[in-house]
C-alpha positions as semicolon CSV with decimal commas, in nm:
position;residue;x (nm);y (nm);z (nm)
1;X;6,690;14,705;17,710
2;X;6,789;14,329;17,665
3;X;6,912;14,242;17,334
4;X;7,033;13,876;17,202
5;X;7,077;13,727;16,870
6;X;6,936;13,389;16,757
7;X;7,119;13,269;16,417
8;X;6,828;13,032;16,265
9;X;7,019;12,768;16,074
10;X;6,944;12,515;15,851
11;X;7,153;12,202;15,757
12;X;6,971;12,154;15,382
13;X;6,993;12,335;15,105
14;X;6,949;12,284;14,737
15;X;7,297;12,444;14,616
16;X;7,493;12,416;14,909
17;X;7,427;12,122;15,159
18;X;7,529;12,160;15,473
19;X;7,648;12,504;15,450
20;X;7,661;12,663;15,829
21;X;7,918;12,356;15,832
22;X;8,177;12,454;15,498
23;X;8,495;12,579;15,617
24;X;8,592;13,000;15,524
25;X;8,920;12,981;15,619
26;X;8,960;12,750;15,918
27;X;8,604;12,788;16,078
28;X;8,246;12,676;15,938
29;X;8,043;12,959;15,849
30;X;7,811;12,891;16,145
31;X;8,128;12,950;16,357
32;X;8,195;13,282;16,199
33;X;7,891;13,434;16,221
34;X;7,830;13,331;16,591
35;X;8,158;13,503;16,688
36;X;8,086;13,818;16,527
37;X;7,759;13,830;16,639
38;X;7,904;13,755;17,000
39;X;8,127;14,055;16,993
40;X;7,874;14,286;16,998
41;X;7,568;14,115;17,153
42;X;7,602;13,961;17,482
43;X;7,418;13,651;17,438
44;X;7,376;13,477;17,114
45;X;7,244;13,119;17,026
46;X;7,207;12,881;16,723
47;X;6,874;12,768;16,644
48;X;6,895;12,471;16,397
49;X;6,679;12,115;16,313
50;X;6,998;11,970;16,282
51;X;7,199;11,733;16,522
52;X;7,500;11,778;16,304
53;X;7,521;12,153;16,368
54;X;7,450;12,079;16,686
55;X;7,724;11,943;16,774
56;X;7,941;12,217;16,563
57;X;7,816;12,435;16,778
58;X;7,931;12,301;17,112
59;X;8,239;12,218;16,935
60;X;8,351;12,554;16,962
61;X;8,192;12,671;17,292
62;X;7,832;12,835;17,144
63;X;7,513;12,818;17,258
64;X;7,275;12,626;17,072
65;X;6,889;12,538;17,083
66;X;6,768;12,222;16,872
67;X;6,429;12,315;16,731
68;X;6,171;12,175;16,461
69;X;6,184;12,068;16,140
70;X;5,829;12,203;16,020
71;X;5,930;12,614;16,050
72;X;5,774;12,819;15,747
73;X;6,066;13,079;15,767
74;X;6,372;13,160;15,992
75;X;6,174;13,448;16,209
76;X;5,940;13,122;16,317
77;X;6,243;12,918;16,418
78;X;6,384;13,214;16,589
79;X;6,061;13,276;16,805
80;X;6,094;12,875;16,888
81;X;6,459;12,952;17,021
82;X;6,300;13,265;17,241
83;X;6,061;13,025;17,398
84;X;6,308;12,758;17,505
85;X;6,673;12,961;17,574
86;X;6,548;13,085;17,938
87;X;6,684;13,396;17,846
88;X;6,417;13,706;17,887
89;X;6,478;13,944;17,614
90;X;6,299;14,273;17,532
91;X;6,452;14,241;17,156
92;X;6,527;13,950;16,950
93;X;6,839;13,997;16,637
94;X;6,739;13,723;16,376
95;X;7,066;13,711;16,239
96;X;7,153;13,509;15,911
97;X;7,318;13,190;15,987
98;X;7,478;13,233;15,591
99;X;7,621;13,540;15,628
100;X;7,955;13,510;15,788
101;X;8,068;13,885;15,793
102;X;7,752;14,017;15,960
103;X;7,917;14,376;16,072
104;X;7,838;14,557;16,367
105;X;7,701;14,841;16,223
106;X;7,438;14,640;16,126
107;X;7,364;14,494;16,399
108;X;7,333;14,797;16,613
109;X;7,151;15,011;16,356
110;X;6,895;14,779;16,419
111;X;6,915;14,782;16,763
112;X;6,898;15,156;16,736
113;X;6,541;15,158;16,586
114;X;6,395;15,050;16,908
115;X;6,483;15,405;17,101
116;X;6,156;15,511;16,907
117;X;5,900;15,347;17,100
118;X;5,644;15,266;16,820
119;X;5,908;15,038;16,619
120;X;5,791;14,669;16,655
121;X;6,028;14,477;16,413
122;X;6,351;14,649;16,247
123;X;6,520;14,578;15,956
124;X;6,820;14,681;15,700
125;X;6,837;14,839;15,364
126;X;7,131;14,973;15,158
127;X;7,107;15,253;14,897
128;X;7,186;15,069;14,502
129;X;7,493;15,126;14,401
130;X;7,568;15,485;14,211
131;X;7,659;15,259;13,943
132;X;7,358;15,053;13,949
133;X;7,136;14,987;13,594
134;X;6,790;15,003;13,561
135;X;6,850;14,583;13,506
136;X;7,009;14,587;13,906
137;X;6,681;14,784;13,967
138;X;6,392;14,568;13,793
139;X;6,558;14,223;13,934
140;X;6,300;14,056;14,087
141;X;6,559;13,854;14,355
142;X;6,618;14,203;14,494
143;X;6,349;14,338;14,690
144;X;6,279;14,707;14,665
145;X;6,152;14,883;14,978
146;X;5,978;15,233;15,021
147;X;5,985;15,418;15,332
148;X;5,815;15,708;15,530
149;X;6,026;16,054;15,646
150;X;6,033;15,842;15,972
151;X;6,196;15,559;15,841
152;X;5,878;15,334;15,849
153;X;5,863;15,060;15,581
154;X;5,557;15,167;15,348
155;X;5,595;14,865;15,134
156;X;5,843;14,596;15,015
157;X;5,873;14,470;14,645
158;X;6,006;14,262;14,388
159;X;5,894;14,519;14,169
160;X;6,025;14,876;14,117
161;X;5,919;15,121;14,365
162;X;5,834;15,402;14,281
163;X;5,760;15,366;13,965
164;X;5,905;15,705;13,789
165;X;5,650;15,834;13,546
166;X;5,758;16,003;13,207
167;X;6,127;15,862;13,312
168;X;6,310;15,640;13,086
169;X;6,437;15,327;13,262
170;X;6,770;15,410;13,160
171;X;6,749;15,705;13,403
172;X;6,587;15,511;13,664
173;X;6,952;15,463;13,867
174;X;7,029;15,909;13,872
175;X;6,652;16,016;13,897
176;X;6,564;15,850;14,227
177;X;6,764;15,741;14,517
178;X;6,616;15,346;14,537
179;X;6,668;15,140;14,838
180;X;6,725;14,772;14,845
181;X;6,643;14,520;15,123
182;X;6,906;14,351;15,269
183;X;6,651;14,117;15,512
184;X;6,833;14,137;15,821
185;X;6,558;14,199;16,132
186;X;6,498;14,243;16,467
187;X;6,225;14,233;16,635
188;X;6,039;14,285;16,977
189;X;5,976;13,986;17,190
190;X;5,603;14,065;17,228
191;X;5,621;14,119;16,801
192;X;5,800;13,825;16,755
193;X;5,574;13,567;16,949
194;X;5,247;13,757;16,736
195;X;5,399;13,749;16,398
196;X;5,523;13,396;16,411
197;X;5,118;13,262;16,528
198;X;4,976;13,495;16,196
199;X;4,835;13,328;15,836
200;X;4,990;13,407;15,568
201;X;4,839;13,713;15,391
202;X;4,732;13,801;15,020
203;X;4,987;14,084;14,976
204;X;5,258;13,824;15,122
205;X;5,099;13,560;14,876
206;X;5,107;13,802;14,551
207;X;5,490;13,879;14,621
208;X;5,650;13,558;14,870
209;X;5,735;13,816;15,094
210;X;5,686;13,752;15,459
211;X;5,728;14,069;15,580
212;X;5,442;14,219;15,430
213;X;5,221;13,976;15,618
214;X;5,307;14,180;15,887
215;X;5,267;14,542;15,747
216;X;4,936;14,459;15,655
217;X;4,830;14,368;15,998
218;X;4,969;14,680;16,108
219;X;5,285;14,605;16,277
220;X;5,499;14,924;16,267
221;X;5,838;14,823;16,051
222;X;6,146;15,047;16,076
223;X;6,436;15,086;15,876
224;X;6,766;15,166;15,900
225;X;6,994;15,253;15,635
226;X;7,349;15,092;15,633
227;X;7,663;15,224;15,463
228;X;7,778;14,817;15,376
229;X;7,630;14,552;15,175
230;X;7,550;14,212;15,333
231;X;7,742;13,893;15,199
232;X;7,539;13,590;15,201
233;X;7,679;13,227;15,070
234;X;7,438;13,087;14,884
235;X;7,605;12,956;14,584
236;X;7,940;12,773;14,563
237;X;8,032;13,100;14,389
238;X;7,975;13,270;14,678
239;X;8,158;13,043;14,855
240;X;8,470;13,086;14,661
241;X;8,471;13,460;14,689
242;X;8,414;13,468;15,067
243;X;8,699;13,242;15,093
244;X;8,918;13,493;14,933
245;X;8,816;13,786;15,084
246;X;8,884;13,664;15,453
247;X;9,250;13,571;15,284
248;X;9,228;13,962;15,238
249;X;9,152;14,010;15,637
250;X;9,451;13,864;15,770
């Protein structure tokens, strides 16, 4: 099996422009990611609409696919970057071009969803934390997800699922183990090229969550469950932290 990792990446954003460019130590975040991501995949490329992280890219040796500007979502950009990198792949890691500690274990937990034959895209959860509130819970930026004994997604939410009947919510957090969606995925080729040419559905609609555009059509999504939370940048806040915590790395 052929795995590679395509890091969508986007020079604009509202809080934070020109992120995959802002320095964690002495590397852009773009730069970071890539070489984790290259440690345990054995090709990796940036897809971006930007000539400016273009040229970061070759700066520092990576591959790197120019692609364009009208993508929905990053899954569309990455199936873009499938089409032109000449590589033939039998599964496709879209891995976040923000998060500049993407782990290994994440990366092949995902990978490891594919030895069942029926899984068409994979993604990650993470259990809440023991000392998670019933506030952590409701959030509606954190999206809930509920899965089968097989691992299969069943549905995704910005609502609380399950709901927990005759519970009060200040129980919620010790009465049911609740798993939140971290939104790292992989994906078949052959899924990847299908999802990416599909409307937008009503579920998806109701909730702004693509990946329930492709649970209704009947794409088969598994999970795995990782031991680490994901660390995005996506506030300057953010930003400030991750810059400490690789001070704690060295």
């Amino acid at each position: 099996m052929t795995v590679i990792g395509i890091i969508p990446a986007r020079y604009g954003s509202t809080r934070l422009p020109g992120k995959p460019l802002l320095k964690i130590g002495d590397k852009s975040i773009i730069q970071h990611v890539y070489e984790r991501a290259s440690a345990v995949l054995s090709y990796v490329v940036v897809a971006t609409d930007d000539e400016r992280i273009v040229e970061a890219v070759k700066g520092f040796g990576g591959n790197v696919i120019l692609t364009s500007t009208e993508h929905r979502s990053g899954t569309d950009r990455c199936e873009e970057a499938l089409r032109k990198c000449g590589v033939k792949a039998d599964v496709v890691i879209n891995i976040q071009g923000d998060e500049p500690f993407v782990s290994a274990e994440h990366i092949n937990g995902l990978i490891s969803c594919f030895e069942q034959s029926d899984t068409d895209i994979a993604t990650t959860v993470v259990q809440f934390s023991p000392s998670a509130t019933y506030e952590d819970i409701v959030n509606p930026n954190v999206v809930k997800v509920v899965v089968a004994h097989d691992a299969r997604a069943l549905y995704f939410s910005r609502s609380v699922i399950p709901h927990l009947r005759g519970v009060d919510t200040k129980d919620y957090p010790t009465r049911h183990t609740f798993l939140k969606h971290q939104g790292m995925y992989a994906y078949t080729a052959k899924a990847l090229h299908e999802i990416s040419r599909l409307s937008p559905g009503a579920l998806e609609e109701c909730e702004s969550l693509e990946q329930l555009r492709w649970l209704q059509e009947g794409y088969c999504i598994r999970t795995i469950v990782t031991k680490t939370n994901s660390i995005g940048i996506d506030t300057p806040e953010d930003l400030e932290l991750a810059r400490k915590y690789i001070e704690t790395l060295k």
